[in-house]
C-alpha positions in Angstrom: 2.9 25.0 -9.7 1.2 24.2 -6.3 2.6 27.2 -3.8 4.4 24.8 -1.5 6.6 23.6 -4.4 7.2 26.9 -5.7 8.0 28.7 -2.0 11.4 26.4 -2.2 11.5 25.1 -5.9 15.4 25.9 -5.9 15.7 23.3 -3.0 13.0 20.8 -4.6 15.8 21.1 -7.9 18.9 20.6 -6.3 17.1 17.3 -4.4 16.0 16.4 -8.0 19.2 16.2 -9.9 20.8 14.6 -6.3 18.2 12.1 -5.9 18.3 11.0 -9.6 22.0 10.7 -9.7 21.8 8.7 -6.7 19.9 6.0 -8.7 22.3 5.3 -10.8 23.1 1.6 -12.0 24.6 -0.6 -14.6 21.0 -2.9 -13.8 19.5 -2.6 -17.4 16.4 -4.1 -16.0 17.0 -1.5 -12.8 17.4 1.3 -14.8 14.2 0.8 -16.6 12.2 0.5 -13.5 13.5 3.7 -12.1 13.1 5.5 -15.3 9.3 4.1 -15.2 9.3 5.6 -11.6 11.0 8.8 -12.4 7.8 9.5 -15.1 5.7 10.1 -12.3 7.5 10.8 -8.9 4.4 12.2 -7.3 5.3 15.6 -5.3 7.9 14.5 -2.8 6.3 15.5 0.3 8.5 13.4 2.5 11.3 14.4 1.5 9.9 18.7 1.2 9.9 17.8 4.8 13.3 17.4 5.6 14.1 20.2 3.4 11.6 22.6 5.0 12.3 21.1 8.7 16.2 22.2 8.7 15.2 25.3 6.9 13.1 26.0 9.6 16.0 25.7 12.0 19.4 27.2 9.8 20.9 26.9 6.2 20.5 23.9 4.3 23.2 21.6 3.9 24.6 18.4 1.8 23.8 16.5 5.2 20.0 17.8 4.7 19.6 16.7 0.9 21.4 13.0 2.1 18.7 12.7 4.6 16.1 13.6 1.9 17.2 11.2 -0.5 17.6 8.6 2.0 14.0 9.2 3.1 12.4 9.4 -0.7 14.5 6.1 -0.7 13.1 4.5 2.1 9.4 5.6 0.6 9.4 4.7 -2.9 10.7 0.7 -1.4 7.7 0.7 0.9 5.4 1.6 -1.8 6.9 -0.7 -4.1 6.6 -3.7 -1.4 3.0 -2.2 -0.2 1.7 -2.7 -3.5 2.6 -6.4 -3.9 1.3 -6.8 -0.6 -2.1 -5.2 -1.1 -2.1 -6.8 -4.9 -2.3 -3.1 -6.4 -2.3 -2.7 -9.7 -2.7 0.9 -9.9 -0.4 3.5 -8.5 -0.3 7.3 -8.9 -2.9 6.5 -12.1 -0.4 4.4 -13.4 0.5 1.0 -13.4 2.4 -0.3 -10.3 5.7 -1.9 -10.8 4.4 -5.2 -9.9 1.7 -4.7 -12.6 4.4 -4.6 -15.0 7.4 -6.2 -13.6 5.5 -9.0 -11.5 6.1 -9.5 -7.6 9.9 -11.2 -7.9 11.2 -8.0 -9.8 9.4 -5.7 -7.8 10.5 -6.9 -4.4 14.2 -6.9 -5.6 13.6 -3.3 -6.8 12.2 -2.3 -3.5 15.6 -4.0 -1.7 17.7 -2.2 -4.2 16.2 1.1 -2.7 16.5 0.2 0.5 20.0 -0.5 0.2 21.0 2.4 -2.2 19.9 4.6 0.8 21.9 2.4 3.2 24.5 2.8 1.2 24.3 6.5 1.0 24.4 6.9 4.8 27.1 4.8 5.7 29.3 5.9 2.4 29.2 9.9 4.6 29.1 8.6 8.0 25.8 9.7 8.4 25.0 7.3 11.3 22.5 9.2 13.6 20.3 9.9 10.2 20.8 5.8 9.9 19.6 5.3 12.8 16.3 7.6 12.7 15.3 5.7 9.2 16.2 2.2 10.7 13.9 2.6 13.9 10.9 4.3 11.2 11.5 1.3 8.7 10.8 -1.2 12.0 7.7 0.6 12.9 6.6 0.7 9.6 6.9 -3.3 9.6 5.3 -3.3 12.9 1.9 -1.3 12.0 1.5 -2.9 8.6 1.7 -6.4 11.0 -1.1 -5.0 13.2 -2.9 -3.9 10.3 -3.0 -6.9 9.2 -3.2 -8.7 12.1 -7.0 -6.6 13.2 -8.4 -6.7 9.2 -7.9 -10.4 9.8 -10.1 -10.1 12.6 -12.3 -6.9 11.9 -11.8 -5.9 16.0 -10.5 -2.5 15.4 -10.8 -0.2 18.0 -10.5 3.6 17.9 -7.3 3.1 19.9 -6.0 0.5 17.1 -6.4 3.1 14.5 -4.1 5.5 16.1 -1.6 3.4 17.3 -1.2 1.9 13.2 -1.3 5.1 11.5 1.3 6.5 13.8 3.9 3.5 13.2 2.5 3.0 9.3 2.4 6.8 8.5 4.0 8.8 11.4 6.9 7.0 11.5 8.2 8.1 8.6 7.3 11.9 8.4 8.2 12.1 12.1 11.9 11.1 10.9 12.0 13.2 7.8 11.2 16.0 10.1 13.7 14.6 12.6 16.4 14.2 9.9 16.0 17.6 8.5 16.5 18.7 12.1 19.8 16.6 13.0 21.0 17.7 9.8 21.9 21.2 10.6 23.1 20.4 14.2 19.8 21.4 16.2 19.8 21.1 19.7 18.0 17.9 21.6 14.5 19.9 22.2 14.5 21.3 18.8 14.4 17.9 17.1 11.9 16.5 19.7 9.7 19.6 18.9 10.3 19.4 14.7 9.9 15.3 15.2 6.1 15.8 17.1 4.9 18.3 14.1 6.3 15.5 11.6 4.3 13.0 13.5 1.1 15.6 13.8 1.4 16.0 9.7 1.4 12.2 9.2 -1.9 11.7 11.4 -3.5 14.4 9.1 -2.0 12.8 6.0 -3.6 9.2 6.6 -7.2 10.9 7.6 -7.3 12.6 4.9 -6.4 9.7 2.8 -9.3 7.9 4.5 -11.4 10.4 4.0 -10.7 10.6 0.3 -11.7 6.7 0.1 -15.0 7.6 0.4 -14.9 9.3 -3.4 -16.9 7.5 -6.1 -15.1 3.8 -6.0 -14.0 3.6 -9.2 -12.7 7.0 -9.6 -9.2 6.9 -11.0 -7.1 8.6 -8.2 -3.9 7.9 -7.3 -5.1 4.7 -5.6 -8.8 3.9 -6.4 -11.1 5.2 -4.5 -12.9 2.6 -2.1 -9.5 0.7 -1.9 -9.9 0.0 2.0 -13.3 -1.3 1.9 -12.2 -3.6 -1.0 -9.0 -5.2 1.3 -11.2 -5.8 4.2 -9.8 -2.3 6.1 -11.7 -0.4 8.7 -10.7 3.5 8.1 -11.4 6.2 10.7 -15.1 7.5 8.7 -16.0 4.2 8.9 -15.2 3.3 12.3 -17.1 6.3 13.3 -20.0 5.4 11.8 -19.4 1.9 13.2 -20.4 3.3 16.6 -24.0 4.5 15.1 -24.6 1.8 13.1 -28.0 -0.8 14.1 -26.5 -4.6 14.8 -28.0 -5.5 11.2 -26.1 -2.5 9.1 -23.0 -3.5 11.3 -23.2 -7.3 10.1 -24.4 -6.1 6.5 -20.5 -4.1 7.0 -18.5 -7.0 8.1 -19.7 -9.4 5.4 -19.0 -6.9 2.6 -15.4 -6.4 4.6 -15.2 -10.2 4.7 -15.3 -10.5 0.7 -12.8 -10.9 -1.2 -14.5 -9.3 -4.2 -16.9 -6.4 -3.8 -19.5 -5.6 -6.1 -20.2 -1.5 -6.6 -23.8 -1.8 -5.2 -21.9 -3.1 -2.2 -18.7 -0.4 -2.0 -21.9 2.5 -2.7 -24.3 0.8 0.4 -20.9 1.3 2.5 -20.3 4.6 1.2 -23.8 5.6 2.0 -23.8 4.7 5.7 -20.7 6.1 6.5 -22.0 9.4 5.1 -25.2 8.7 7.2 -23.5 8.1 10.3 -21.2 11.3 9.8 -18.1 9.2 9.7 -16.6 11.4 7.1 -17.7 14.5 8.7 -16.2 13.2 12.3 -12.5 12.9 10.5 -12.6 16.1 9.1 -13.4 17.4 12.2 -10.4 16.3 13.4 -8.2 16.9 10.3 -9.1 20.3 11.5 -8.1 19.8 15.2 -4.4 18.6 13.7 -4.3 21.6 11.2 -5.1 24.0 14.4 -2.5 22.5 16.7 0.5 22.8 14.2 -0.2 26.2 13.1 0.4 26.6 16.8 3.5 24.9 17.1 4.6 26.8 13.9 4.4 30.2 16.2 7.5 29.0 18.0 9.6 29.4 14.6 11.1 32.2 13.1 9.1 33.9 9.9 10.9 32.3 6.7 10.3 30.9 3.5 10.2 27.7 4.7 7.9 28.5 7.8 5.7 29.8 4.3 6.3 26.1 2.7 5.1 24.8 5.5 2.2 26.6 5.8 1.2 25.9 1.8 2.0 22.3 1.9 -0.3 22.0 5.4 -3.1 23.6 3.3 -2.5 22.0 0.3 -2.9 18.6 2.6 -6.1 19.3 3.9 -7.6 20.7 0.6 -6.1 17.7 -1.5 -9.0 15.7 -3.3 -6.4 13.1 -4.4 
């Protein structure tokens, strides 16, 4: 068992037999989507962060395992919804639920998600945790639109790139931080403090992510590998090595970005460029930077097993080759 999962594995099994009894439906056609799901969960980060993040603080309570359903939730209905959007048919090395299911299903499973954690909140009064996921769930909507938006016109700036991952990833591990915090009553600076380490962790989450696009591009990860080259996206590696590139590697770039189909001669002459250009290099360098600056933050908490967790999981994160 990875050390970050074994540090609070107690924790992880009381939000396991929670978070499954939470799904429950009369849906037969629901029921077989979330058992599908429930095969292969992936490791529950998010939600590990809401745990750790009011463990961090004081005791665990009912209110912090609410907020960690509600935010596991609120993930598995955007991956659900990203995957019809980005036409995935792969997901955690197995088929997505559109694959199976087709788009109509899977969007009305993603809205059953979304409301089941609705639900959830407003069945305990839980309306400052309601609040946190609404606001995350609207910048979500809002990066993904700007993603969208700039691949459409491959004009990214460096500037771009941070403002969408912070609203597409940040958003949402900012508020499981944030959640895990309000949930054990911390004080106004305390939550602030836990909410800028959730957003720190999400940064390094999506670089390294980008950084693990550049693996062969048909290797089977959880997404394959070369995915953001194939839907037209500029990542962080490559938009560093955008800056070195001649004008005649640049528009050899943005015509295999432009395609809708990519050949592996063409997903490999990328590759090679941004490896070239120490694109990839460049974001680990900064991966690092992140990694530095929360250990720092981590000095103002007290020494606990979740302080420990949090430590594992941030190495786990860096080290992760999937």
């Amino acid at each position: 068992m990875i050390g970050f999962l074994k540090t609070i594995e107690k924790e992880i099994g009381v939000f396991d037999k929670k978070f499954k009894n939470s799904l429950s439906t009369k849906a037969k056609l629901l029921h077989k989507v979330t058992n599908y799901l429930g095969q292969n969960p992936g490791k529950k980060i998010r939600p590990i962060c809401t745990i750790i993040s009011a463990g961090l603080v004081n005791n665990i309570t009912d209110k912090t395992y609410r907020g960690a359903i509600l935010i596991e939730l609120l993930h598995t209905a955007t991956l659900i919804h990203d995957d019809i959007v980005d036409d995935a048919h792969l997901r955690r090395s197995q088929l997505s639920i559109n694959a199976i299911w087709k788009n109509k299903i899977s969007v009305l499973s993603g809205d059953y998600f979304l409301a089941k954690g609705l639900r959830l909140a407003i069945l305990h009064e839980d309306y400052q945790i309601l609040n946190v996921t609404s606001y995350a769930v609207e910048k979500m909507v809002e990066g993904e639109l700007i993603q969208i938006e700039k691949t459409k016109k491959l004009n990214l700036i460096e500037k771009d790139y941070f403002e969408i991952i912070k609203l597409k990833t940040g958003a949402l591990f900012s508020a499981a931080f944030k959640i895990g915090a309000i949930s054990v009553n911390s004080d106004k600076n305390l939550i602030q403090k836990l909410e800028s380490i959730g957003l720190k962790l999400g940064i390094l989450f999506q670089i390294k992510d980008d950084v693990l696009d550049y693996n062969n591009p048909y290797s089977i990860t959880g997404k394959k590998s070369g995915n953001d080259i194939k839907e037209g996206k500029i990542n962080l590696p490559l938009l560093y090595a955008l800056k070195k590139m001649t004008l005649l590697e640049k528009n050899m770039v943005y015509k295999i970005l432009r395609k809708k189909i990519n050949t592996l001669d063409e997903l490999e002459l990328v590759q090679k460029l941004v490896i070239q250009y120490d694109g990839i290099k460049e974001a680990e360098l900064l991966i690092q930077k992140y990694y530095t600056d929360l250990m720092k933050d981590l000095d103002n908490f007290r020494i606990c097993k979740y302080k420990e967790a949090l430590v594992l999981l941030l190495d786990f994160l860096i080290h992760r080759d999937r």
